[in-house]
C-alpha positions as CSV (number, residue, x, y, z in Angstrom):
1,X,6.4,-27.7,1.1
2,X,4.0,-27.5,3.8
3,X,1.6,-25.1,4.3
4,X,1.4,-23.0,7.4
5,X,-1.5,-24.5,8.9
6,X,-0.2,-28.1,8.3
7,X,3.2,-26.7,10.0
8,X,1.3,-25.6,13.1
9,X,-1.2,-29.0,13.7
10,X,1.9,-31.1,12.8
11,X,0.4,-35.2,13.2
12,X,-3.3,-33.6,14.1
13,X,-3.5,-31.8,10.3
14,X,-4.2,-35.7,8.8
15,X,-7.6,-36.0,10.9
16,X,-9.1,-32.7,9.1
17,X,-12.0,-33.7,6.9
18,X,-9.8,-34.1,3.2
19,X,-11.7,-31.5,1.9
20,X,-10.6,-29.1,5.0
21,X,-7.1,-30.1,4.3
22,X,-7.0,-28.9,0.8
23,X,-8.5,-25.7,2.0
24,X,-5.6,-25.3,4.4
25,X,-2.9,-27.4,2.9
26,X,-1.5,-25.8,0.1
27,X,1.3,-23.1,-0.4
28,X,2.8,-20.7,-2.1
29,X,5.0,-23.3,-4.4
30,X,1.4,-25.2,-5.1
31,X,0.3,-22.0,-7.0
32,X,-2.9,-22.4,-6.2
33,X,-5.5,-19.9,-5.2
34,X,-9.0,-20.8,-3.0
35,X,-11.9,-18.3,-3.8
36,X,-15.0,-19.4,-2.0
37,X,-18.4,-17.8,-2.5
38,X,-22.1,-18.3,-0.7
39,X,-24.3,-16.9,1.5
40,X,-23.7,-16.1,5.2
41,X,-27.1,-16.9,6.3
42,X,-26.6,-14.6,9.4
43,X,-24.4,-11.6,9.8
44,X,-24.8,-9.8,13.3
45,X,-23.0,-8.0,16.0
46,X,-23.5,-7.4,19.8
47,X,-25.5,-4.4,22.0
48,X,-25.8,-0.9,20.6
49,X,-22.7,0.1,22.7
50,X,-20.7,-2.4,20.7
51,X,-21.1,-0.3,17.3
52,X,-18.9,2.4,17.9
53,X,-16.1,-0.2,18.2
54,X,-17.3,-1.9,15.8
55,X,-17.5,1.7,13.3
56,X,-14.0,2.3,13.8
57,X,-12.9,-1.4,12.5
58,X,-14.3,0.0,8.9
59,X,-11.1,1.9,8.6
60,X,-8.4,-0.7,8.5
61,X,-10.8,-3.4,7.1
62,X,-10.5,-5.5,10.6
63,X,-15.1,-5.0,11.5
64,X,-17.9,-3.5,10.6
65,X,-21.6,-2.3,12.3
66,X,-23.2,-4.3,9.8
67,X,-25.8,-7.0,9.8
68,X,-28.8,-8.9,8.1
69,X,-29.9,-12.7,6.7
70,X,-28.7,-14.3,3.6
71,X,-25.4,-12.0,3.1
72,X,-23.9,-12.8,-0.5
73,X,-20.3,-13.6,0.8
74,X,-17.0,-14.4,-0.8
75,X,-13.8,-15.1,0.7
76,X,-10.4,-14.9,-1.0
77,X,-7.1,-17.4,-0.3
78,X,-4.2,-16.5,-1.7
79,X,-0.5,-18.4,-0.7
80,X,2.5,-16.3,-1.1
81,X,5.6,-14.9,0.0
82,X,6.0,-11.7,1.7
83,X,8.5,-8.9,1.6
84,X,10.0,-10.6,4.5
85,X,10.2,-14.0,2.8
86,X,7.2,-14.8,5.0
87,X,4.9,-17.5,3.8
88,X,1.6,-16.1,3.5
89,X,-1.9,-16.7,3.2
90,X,-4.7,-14.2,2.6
91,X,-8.3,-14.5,4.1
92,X,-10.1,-11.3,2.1
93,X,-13.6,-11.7,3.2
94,X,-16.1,-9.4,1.6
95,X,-19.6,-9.1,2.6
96,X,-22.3,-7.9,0.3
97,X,-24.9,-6.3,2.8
98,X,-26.8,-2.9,2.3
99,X,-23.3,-1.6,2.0
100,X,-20.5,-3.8,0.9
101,X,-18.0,-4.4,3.9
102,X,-14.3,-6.5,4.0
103,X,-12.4,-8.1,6.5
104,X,-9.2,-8.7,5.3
105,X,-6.3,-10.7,7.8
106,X,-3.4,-12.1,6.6
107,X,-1.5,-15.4,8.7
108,X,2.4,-16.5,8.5
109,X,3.4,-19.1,10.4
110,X,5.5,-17.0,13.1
111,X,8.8,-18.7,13.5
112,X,9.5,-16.7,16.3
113,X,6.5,-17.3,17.7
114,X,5.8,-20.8,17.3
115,X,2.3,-20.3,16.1
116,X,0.0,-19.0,13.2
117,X,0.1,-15.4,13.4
118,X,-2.8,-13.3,11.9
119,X,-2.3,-9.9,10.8
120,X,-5.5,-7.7,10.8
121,X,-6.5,-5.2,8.6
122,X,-5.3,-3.5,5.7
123,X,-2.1,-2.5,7.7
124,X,-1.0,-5.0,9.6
125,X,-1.0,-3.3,13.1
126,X,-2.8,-5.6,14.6
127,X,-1.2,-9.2,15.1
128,X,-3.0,-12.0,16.8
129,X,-1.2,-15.3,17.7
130,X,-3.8,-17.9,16.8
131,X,-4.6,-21.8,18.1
132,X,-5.1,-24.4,15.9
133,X,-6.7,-27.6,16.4
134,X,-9.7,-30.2,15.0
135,X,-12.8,-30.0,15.3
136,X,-15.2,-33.3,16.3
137,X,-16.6,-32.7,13.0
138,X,-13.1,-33.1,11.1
139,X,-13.6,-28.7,10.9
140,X,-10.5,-26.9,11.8
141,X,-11.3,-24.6,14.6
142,X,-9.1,-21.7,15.5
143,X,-9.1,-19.6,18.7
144,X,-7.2,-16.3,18.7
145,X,-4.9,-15.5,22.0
146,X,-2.2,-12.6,23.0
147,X,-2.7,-9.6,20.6
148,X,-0.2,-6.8,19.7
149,X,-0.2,-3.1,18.3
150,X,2.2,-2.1,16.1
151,X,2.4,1.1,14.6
152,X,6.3,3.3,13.7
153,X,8.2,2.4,16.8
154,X,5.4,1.6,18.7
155,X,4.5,-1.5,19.8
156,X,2.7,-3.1,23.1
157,X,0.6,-6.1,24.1
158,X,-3.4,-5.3,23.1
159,X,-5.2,-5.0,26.3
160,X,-7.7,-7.5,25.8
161,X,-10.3,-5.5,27.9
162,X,-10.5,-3.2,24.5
163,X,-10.4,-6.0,21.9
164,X,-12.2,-9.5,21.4
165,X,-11.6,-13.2,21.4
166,X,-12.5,-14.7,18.1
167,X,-13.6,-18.4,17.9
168,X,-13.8,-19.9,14.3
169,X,-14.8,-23.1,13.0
170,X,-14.2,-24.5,9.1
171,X,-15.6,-27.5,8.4
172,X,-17.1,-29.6,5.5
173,X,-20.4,-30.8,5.2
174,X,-21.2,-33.4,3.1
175,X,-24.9,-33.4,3.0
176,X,-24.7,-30.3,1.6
177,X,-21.8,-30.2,-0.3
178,X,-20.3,-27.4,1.1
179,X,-17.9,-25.5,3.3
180,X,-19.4,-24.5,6.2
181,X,-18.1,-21.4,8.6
182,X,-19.2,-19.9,12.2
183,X,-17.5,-16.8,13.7
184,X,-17.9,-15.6,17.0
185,X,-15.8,-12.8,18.5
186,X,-16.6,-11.6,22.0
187,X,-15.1,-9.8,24.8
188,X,-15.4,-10.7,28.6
189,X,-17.0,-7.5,29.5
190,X,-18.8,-6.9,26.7
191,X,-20.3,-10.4,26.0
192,X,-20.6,-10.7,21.7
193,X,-19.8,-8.7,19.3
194,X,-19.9,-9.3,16.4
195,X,-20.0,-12.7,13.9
196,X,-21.7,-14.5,11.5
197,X,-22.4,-18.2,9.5
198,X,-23.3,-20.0,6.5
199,X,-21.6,-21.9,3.8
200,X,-19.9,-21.2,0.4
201,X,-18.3,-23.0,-2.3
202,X,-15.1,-23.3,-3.7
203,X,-13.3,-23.0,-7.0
204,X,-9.9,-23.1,-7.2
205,X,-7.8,-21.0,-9.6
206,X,-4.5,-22.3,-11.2
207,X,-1.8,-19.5,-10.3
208,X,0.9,-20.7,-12.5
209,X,0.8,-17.9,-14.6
210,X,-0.7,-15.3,-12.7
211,X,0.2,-13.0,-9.8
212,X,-1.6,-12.6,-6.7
213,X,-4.3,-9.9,-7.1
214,X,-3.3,-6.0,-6.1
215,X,-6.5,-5.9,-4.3
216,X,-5.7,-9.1,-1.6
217,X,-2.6,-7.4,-0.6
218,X,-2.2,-5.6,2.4
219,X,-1.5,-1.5,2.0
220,X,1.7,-2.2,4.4
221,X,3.3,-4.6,5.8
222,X,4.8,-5.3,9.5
223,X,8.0,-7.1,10.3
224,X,7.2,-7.5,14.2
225,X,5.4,-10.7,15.5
């Protein structure tokens, strides 16, 4: 089976660095589990008007006002089917700063949609569609697009003058021996916000015999794309 990243880049998922497609190329029936660890080597966010915005991300696990050098980091990739039958992958990132902080997401590949979409936060009420596509460096990079609120019977397009556009990078660098990440998420208006970089390591976990941790899951779950 393919995984949902491999699904969206079709042809374009062979000229990831090999080392980037084994961090996005395996699913659920791989029973397999990704848990990176290193150092962000600089967490930061925008203007002091950003950190209310910011504040309230803390709440659902999406953000966080937080920022400094060398941040112990780990990030968590788990592969497995949702309530809905989904195929699911979990990016549970937690940042070790003066006060621990997560950002936790969790992408399908939407069939209705066409495209990886990215639930954020604990809750799922907000879902991002999200671009694929390689880097120059063989690093997948990934650009989020339309966004959507869903809460009950609720449910609209996120204006985007109230939210931000993330632009990620993954890549592999061999010099180092490494995974390597940058994050920026900004907003037209309100220039950056909020991001960081650095590099980690990997060790992956044989899930053959275990479940996927309570603590990766989201609290609920949303049907809508």
């Amino acid at each position: 089976m393919k995984s949902i990243y491999s699904e969206a880049l079709g042809d374009e998922f062979e000229k990831l660095h090999p080392e980037i497609r084994r961090r996005f190329g395996f699913s659920s029936e791989d029973k397999t589990a990704a848990i990176g660890r290193g150092t962000m080597e600089r967490l930061w966010h925008g203007p002091f008007y950003t950190y209310p915005f910011l504040l309230l991300g803390t709440f659902r696990k999406i953000m966080f006002p937080e920022q400094g050098a060398d941040v112990p980091f780990t990030i968590e990739n788990y592969a497995y089917r949702d309530s809905f039958g989904r195929e699911t992958v979990t990016w549970v990132r937690t940042f070790h700063a003066k006060r621990t902080r997560m950002f936790c997401a969790y992408m399908i590949q939407g069939p209705k949609r066409g495209v990886v979409v990215d639930y954020l936060g604990t809750h799922q009420h907000l879902a991002v569609d999200l671009h694929l596509s390689v880097a120059e460096n063989g690093g997948m990079k990934i650009r989020s697009g339309e966004q959507r609120f869903y809460e009950g019977l609720l449910g609209f397009r996120f204006p985007m003058l109230f939210s931000g556009v993330a632009e990620v990078c993954e890549w592999y660098d061999e010099a180092r021996g490494q995974f390597g990440i940058s994050v920026v998420v900004s907003n037209r208006l309100w220039g950056r916000l909020f991001g960081y970089s650095g590099y980690f390591d990997v060790e992956w976990i044989d899930m053959t015999d275990k479940a996927v941790p309570d603590h990766v899951r989201p609290i609920r779950e949303e049907a809508r794309e």
